[in-house]
N, CA, C and O of each residue as an XYZ file, in Angstrom:
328
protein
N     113.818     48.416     67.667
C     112.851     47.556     67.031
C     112.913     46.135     67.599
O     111.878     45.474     67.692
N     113.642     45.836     67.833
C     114.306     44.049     68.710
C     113.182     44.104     69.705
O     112.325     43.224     69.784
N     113.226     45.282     70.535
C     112.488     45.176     72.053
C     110.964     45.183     71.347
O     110.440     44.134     71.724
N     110.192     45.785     70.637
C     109.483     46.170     69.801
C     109.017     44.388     69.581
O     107.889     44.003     69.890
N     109.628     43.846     69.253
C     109.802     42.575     67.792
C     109.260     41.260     69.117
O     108.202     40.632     69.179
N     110.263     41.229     69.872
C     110.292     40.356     71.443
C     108.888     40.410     72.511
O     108.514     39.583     73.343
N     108.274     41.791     72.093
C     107.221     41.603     72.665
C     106.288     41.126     72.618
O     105.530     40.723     73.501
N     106.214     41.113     70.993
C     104.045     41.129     70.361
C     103.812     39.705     70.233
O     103.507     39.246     69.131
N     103.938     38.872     71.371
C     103.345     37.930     71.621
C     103.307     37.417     72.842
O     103.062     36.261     73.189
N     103.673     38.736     73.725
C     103.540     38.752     74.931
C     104.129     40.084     76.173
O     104.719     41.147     75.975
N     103.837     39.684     76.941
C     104.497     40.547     78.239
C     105.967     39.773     78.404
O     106.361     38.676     78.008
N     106.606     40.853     79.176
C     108.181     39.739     79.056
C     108.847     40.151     80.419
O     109.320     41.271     80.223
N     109.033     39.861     81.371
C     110.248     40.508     82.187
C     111.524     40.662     81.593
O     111.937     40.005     80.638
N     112.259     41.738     82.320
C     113.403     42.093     82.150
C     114.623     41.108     81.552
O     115.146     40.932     80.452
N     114.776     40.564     82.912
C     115.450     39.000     82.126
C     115.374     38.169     81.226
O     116.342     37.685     80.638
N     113.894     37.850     80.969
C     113.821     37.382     79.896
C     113.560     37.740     78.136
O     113.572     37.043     77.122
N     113.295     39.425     78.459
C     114.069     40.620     77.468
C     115.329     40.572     77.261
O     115.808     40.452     76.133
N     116.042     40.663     78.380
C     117.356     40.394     77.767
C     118.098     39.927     77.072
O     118.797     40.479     76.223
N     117.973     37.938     77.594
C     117.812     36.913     76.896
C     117.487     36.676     75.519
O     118.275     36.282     74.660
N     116.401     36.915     75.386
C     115.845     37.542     74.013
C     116.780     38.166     72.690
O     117.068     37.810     71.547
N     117.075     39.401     73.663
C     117.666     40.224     72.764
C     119.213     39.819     72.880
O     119.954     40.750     73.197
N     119.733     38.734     72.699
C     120.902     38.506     72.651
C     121.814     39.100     73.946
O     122.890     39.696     73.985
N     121.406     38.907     74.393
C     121.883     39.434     75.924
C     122.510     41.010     75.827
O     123.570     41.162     76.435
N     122.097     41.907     75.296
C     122.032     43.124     75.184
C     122.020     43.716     76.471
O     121.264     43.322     77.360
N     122.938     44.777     76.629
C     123.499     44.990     78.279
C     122.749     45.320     78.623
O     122.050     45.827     77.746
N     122.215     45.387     79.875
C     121.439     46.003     80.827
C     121.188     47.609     80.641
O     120.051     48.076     80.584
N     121.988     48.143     80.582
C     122.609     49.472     80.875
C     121.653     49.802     79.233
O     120.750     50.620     79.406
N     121.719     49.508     78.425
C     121.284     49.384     76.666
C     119.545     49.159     77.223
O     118.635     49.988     77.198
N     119.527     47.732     77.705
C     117.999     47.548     77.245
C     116.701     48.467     78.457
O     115.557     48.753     78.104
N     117.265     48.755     79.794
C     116.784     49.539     80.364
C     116.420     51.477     79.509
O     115.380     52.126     79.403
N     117.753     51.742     79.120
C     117.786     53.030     78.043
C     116.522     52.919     76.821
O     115.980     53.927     76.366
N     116.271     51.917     76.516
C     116.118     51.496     75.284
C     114.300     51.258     75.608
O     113.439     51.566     74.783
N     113.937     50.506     77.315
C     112.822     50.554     77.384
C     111.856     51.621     78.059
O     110.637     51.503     78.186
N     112.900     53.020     78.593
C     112.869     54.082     78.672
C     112.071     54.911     77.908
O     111.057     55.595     78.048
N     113.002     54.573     76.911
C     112.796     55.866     75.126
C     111.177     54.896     74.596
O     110.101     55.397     74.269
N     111.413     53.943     74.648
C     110.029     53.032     74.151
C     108.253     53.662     74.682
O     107.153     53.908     74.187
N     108.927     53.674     75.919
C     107.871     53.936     77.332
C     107.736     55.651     77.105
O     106.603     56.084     77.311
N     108.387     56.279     76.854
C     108.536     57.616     76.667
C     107.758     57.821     75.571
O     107.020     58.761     75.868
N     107.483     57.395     74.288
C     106.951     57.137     72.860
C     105.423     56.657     73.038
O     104.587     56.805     72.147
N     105.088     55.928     74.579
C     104.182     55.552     74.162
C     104.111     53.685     73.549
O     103.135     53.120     73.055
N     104.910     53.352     73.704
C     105.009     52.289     73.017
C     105.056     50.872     73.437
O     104.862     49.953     72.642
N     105.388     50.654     75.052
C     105.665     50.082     75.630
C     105.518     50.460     77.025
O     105.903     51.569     77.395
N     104.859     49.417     78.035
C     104.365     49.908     79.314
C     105.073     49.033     79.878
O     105.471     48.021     79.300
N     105.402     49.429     81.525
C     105.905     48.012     82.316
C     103.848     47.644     83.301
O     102.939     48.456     83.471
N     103.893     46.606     83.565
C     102.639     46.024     84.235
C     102.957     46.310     85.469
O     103.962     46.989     85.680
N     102.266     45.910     86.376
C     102.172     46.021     87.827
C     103.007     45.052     88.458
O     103.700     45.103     89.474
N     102.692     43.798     87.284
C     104.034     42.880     87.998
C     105.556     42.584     87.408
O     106.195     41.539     87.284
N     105.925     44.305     87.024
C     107.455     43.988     86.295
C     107.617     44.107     85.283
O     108.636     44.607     84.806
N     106.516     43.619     84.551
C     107.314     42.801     83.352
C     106.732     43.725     82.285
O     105.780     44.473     82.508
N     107.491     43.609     80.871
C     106.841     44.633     80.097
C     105.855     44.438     78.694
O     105.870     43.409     78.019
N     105.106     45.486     78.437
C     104.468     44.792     77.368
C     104.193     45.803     76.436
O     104.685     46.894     76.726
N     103.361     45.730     75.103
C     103.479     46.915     74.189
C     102.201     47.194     74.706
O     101.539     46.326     75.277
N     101.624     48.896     74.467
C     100.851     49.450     74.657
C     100.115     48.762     73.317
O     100.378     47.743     72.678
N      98.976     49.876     73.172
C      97.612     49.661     71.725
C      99.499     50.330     70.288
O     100.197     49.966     69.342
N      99.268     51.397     71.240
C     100.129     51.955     70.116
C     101.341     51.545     69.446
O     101.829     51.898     68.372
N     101.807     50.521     70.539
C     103.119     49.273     69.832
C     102.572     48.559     68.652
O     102.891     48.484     67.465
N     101.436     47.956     69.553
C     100.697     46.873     68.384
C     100.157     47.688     67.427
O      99.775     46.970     66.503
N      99.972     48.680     67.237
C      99.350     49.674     65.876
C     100.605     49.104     65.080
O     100.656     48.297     64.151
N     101.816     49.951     65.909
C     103.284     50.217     64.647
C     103.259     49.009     63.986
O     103.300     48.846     62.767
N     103.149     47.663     65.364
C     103.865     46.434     64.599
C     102.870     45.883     63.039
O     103.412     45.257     62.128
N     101.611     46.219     63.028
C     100.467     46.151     62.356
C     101.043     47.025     61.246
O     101.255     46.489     60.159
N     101.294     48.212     61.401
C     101.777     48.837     60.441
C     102.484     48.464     59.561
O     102.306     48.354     58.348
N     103.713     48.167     60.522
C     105.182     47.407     59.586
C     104.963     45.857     58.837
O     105.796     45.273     58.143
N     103.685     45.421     59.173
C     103.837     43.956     58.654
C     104.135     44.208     57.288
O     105.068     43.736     56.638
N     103.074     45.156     56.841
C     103.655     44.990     55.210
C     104.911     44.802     54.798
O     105.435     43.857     54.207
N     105.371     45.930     55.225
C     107.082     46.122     54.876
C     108.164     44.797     55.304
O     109.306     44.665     54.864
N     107.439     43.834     56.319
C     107.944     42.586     56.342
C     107.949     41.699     55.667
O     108.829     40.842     55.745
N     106.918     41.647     54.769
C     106.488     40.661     53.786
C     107.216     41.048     52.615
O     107.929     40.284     51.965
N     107.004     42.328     52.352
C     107.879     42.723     50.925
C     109.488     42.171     51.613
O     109.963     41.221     50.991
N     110.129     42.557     52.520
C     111.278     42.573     52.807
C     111.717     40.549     52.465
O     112.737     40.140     51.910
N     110.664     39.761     52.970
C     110.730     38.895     52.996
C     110.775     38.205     51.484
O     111.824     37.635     51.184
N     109.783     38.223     50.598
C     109.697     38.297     49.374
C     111.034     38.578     48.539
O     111.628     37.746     47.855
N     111.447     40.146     48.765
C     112.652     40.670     48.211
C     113.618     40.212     48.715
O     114.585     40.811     48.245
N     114.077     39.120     49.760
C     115.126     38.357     50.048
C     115.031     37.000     49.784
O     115.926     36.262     50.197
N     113.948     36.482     49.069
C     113.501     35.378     48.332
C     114.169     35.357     47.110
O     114.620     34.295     46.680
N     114.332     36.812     46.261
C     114.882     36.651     44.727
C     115.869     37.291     44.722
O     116.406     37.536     43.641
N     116.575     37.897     46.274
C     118.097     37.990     45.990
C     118.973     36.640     45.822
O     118.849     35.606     46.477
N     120.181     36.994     44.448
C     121.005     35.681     43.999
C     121.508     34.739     45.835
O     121.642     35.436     46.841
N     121.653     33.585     45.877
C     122.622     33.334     47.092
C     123.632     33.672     47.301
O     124.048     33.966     48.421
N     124.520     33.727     45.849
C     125.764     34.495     46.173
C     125.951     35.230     45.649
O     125.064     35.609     44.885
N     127.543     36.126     45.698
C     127.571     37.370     45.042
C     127.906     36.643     43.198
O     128.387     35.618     42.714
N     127.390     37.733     42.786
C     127.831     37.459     40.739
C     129.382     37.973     40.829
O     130.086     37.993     39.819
C-alpha cells in the first residue's frame, strides 16, 4: 500500500520510490513493484519511472472512505492509555 500511497500524485522513478518509502531495500521495492504491475495496478512509463494505472487510482478512490473514518476514529481515541 506505501508504493500504492507514493504514487497518486504522480509518476515516480525508482530512486525516488525508494526515498519515499523510507528507503525500503531495493531487493523489497522492485518485488513489491512486480506484484503491483502483475495486479494491474501500477505501470512503469517509457521513461523509467512508475505510475498507477486507471485501476490504482480506482482502489485509491475506493479506500478514501476508509481513510476518513480511520482518520476521524483516531481523532476520539484517548491520547493516552486509561
Amino acid at each position: 500500500m506505501r508504493i500504492l500511497w507514493e504514487l497518486r500524485d504522480g509518476p515516480l522513478g525508482a530512486r525516488a520510490l525508494r526515498a519515499q518509502t523510507g528507503d525500503m531495500s531495493s531487493s523489497v521495492l522492485y518485488e513489491r513493484l512486480t506484484e503491483l504491475g502483475d495486479a494491474r495496478l501500477v505501470r512503469q512509463c517509457e521513461n523509467r519511472e512508475y505510475e498507477l494505472t486507471q485501476l490504482g487510482h480506482e482502489l485509491g478512490q475506493a479506500i478514501e472512505p476508509l481513510d476518513k473514518w480511520a482518520q476521524r476514529w483516531a481523532r476520539e481515541l484517548p491520547l493516552s492509555p486509561s
